[in-house]
C-alpha positions in Angstrom: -10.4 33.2 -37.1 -11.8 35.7 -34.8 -13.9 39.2 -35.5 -15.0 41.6 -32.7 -16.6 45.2 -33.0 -15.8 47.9 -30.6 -16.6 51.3 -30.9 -12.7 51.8 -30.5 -11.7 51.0 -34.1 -13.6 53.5 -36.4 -12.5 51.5 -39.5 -11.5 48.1 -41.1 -8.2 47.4 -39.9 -6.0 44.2 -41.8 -3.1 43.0 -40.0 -1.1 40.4 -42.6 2.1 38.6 -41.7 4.7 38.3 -43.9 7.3 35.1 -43.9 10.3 34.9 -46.5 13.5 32.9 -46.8 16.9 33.5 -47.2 20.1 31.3 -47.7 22.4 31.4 -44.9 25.1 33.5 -45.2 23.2 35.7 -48.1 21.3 37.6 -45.6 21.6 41.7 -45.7 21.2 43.2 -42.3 20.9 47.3 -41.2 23.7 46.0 -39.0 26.6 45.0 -41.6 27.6 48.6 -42.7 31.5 49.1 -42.6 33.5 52.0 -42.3 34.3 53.8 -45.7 31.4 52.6 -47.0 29.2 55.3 -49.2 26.0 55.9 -47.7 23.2 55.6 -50.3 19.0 57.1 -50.1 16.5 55.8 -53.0 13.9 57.8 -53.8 13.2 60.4 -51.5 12.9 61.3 -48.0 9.3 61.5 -46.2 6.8 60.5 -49.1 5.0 58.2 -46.7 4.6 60.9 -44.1 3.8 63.7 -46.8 0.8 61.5 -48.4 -0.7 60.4 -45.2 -0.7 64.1 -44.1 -2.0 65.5 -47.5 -4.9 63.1 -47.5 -6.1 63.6 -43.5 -5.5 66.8 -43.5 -6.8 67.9 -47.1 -9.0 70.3 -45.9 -6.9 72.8 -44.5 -4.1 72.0 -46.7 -6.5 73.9 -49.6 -6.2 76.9 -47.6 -2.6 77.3 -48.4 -2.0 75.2 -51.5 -3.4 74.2 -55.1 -5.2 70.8 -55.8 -2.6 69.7 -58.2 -0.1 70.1 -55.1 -2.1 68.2 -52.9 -3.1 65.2 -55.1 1.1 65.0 -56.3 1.5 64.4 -52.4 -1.6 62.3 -51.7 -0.2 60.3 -54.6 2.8 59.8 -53.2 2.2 56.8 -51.7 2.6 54.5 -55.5 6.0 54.6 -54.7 5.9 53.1 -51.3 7.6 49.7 -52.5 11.1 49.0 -52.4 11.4 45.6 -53.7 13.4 46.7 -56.5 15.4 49.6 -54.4 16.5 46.1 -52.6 16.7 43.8 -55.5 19.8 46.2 -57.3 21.3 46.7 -54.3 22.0 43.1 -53.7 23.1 42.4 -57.0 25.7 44.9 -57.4 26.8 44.0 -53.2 25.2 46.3 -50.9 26.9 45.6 -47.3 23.9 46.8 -45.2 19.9 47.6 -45.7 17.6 49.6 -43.9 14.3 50.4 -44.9 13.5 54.5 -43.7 10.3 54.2 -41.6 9.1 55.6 -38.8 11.7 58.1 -37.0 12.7 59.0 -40.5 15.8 59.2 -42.3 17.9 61.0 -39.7 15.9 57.2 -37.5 17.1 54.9 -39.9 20.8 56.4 -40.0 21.2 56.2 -36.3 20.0 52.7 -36.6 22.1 51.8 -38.9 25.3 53.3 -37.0 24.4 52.0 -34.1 23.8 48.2 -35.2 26.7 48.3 -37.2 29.2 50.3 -34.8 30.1 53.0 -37.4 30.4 56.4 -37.4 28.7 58.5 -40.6 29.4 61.7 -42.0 26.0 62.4 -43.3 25.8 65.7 -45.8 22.3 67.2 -44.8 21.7 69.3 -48.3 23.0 65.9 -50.4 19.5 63.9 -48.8 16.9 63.6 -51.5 13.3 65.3 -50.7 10.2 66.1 -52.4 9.0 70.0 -52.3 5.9 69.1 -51.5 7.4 67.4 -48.7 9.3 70.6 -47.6 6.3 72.6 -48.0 4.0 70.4 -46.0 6.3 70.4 -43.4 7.2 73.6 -42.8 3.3 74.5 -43.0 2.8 72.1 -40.3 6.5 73.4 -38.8 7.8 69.7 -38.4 11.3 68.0 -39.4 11.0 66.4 -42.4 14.1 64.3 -41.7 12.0 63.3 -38.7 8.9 62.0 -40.9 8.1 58.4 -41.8 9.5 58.0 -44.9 8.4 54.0 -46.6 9.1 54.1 -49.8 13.1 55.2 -49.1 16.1 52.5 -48.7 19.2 53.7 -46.8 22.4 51.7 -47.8 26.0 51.0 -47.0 27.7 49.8 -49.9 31.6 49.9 -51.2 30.5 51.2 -54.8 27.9 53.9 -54.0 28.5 55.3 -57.4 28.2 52.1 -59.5 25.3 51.1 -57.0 23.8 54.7 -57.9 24.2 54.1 -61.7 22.4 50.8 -61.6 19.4 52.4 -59.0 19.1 55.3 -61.8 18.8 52.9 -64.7 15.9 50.9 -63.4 14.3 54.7 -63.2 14.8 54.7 -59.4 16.2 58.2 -57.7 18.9 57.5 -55.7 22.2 59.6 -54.3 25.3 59.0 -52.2 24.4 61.3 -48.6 28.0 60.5 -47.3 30.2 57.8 -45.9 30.7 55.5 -43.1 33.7 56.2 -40.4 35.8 54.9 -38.0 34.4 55.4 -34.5 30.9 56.4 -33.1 30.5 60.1 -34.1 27.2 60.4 -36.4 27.3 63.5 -37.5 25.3 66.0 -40.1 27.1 68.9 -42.1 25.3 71.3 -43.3 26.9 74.9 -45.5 30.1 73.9 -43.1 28.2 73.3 -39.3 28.8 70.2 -37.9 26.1 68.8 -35.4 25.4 65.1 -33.9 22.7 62.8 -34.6 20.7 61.5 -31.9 18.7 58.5 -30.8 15.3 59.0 -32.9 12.2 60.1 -31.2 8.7 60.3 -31.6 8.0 60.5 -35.4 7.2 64.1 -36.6 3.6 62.6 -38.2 2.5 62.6 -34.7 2.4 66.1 -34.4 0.1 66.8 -37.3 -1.7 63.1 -37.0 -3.2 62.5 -33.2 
């Protein structure tokens, strides 16, 4: 092994490497999705991004809201895993995975349109998301579809409902946001407006987080 100090890194930092194994052929990609397939979010949108916020930036947070608000937020990230998000989905035959990470939901969708070469009609108000969430964005006026959101599985299957059903009976939130096209047009409706997605961006946590 090998340890060095530098003033640089203010705090223990662990990098681990993961390694699994698949069969061949049983292997779901972020690139598989086909068109007419129902798009499908677990959980909700930006948890990872509202408890990292919530914890550095505590102290001003308490000038606007209560504790209780702030430690919901901060707590936020217990529900960081999606093993078993992942685990239903393949068992009732998901067509494509994608994990909502940094760039955010509105990241992970473009992703997945792209890599797959499918078009999405995506409903904006459909997306699940935590008030605290909202509220910590808009205090910090950033996009919360823009926010690293681990904890969150986007996913392109032919059953979104039955997939739904089975999500919601293991006790994980999850809703259909919209459907996979023909063609390349990613788009978001919202109350009727139709605008495009683009290629994701610097994260949103960067502008509260430096």
């Amino acid at each position: 092994g090998h340890t060095e100090v530098t003033r640089a890194v203010r705090q223990p930092v662990i990098t681990v490497t993961g390694v699994g194994k698949v069969k061949k052929g049983h292997e779901i990609k972020t690139s598989d999705a086909r068109a007419n397939d129902d798009i499908i979010v677990s959980k909700w949108v930006g948890l990872e991004g509202s408890s990292i916020i919530a914890k550095e930036k505590e102290e001003e947070l308490r000038k606007r809201f209560s504790e209780n608000f702030i430690d919901s937020a901060k707590k936020f990230d217990k529900l960081f895993s999606v093993v078993d998000d992942a685990m239903t989905a393949v068992s009732h035959g998901v067509h494509a995975m994608h994990d909502v990470t940094e760039g955010g939901i509105f990241g992970a969708l473009w992703e997945m349109g792209e890599s797959s070469g499918v078009g999405l009609e995506i409903d904006l108000k459909a997306i699940p998301i935590k008030q605290e969430t909202v509220e910590i964005c808009n205090y910090f006026d950033i996009n919360p579809y823009g926010l690293i959101s681990s904890g969150s599985m986007l996913m392109a299957a032919p059953n979104g409902a039955g997939l739904v059903r089975a999500l919601n009976e293991k006790g994980i939130n999850a809703v259909i946001v919209g459907k996979a096209t023909e063609g390349n047009d990613r788009v978001l409706l919202n109350n009727g407006e139709r605008r495009f997605l683009t290629p994701p961006e610097t994260d949103e946590l960067y502008k509260v987080i430096r």
